[in-house]
N, C-alpha and C positions, 0 to 999 in steps of 0.2 A: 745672645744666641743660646738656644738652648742646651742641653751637654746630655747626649744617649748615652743609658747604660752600658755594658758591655757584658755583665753577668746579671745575676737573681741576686746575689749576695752585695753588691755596690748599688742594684736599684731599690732594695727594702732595709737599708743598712740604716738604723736609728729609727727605724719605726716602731714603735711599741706594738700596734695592731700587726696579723697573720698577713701575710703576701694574697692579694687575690688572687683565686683559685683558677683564674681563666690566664694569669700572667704564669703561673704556675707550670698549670698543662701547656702552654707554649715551650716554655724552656725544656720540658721533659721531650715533649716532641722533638726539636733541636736535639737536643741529645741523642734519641735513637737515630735521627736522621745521619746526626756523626758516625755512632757507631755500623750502623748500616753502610754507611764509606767507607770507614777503616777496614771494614771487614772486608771488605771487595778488594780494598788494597793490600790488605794482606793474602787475601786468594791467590793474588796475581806473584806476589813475592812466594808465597809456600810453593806455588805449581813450577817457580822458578829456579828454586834453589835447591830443588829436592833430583838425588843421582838415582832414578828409578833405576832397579837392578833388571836383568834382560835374560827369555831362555833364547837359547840357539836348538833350530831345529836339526836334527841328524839325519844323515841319511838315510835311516830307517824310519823316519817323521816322529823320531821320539823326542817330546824338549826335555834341554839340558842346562843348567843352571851350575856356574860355579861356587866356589867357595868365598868368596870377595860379593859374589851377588846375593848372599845369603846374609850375611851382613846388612848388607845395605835396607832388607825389609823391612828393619825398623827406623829407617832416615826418615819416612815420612811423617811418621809418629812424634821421633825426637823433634824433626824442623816444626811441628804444628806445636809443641809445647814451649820453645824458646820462641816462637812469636807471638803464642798467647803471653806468656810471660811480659812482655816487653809492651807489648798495644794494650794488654789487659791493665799495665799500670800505668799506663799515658790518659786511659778511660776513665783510672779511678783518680788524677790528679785532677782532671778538669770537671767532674763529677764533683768534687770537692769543694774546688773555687768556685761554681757555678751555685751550687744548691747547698753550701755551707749552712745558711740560716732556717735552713728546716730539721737540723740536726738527726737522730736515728735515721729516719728517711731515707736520707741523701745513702746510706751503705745500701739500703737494697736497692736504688737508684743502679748504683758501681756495678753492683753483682747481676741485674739485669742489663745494661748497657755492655758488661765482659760476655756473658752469653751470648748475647745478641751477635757482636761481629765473630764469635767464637762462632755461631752456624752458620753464617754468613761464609766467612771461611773458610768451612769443611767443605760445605755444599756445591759453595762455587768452582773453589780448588777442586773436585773432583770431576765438574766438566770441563775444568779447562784442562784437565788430564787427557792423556794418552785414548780414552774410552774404554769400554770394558772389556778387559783381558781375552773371555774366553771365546770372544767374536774375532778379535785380532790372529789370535792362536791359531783357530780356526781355518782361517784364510790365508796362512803363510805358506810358505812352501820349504824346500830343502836347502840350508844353510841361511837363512831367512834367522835374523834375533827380534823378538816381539819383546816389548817391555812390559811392565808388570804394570798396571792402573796403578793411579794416585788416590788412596784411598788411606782412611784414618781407621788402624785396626783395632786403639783400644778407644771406644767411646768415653772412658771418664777423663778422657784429656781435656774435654772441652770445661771442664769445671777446675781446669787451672786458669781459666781465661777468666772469671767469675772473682776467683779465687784475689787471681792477680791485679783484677781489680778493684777489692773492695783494701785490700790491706795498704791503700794510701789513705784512706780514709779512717780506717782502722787508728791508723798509726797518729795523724794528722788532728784528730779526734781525740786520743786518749796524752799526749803529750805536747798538745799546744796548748795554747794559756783557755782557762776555764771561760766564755765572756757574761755568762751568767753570773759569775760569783763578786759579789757586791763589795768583798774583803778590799780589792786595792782601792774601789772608789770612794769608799768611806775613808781611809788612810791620806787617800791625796784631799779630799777634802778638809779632813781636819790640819793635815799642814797647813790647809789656805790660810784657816779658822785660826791659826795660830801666828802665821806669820800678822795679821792683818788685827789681831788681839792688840792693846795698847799696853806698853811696860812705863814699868816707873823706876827713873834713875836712883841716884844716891841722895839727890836733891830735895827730892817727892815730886816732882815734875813729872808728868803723867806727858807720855811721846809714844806717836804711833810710827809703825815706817812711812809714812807719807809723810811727816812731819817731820 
């Protein structure tokens, strides 16, 4: 029976020749297709978990906004960067295991795939928001509370997503074992060489360990 891969790095593992180039663009594909998921599903979590602050219209139709609501403006910003955080480094582990054997690559691999669900998630998260404010506001009436749209107000958040997911790779990369470096297999080698060397007792009798 035959045994399917399940990554890039278990199906070209011991091949001395480069990965074909068309198995290659598969798995990349696969990849954005993940992150293109994650992203969605994280849209669906940020639009969920975010406490939009709200005005209250007065009876003179002016909005009023409290002090606890003004606060809360930057909940959208802070929730979209603990979830980049957190997806962005789930992107770069699997990023890692997958595309290991193409080594530099594989980081901008990370750092495109964190991107990628990073606008994925802005985009979406904003329509499944509330809509836009000032259509809402518009249309309310007297004691009427309109909520503020879901919207991401500093744009370089999305380059924590990026961020967060090259640095498994990063790390993964600079402090796991070298597999180019030739040091331990010449070492274990020559143990063999040694073990399997023939000695000569006190006798002169020449004994191998098989013998």
């Amino acid at each position: 029976m035959a045994v399917v891969s399940t990554t890039i790095a278990e199906e070209f593992e011991g091949q001395v020749e480069p990965a074909p180039s068309s198995s290659v663009v598969a798995w990349i594909a696969l990849l954005l297709g993940l992150a293109l998921v994650v992203g969605g599903l994280a849209a669906v979590f940020w639009s969920g978990v975010v406490d939009l602050p709200a005005y209250t219209i007065q009876p003179d139709e002016s909005a009023v906004i409290g002090e606890r609501g003004l606060t809360q403006v930057v909940a959208a910003d802070v929730w979209y960067v603990i979830t980049g955080a957190l997806v962005g480094a789930g992107l770069g582990i699997v990023t890692w295991k997958w595309f290991r054997p193409l080594g530099w690559p594989s980081a901008l691999l990370a750092v495109g795939a964190g991107l990628v669900a990073g606008l994925v998630c802005w985009k979406l998260g904003e329509v499944m928001g509330p809509g836009p404010f000032a259509e809402r506001l518009a249309k309310a009436g007297r004691g009427d509370t309109v909520s503020m749209s879901l919207e991401l107000r500093a744009w370089s958040a999305v380059a924590i997503w990026g961020f967060a997911a090259v640095t498994p790779v990063l790390l993964a990369s600079s402090l796991g074992p070298d597999e180019e470096d030739p040091g331990p297999r010449r070492r274990a080698k020559r143990a063999e060489q040694l073990e399997d060397s023939p000695t000569v007792d006190e006798l002169g009798v020449v004994t191998t360990e098989e013998g």
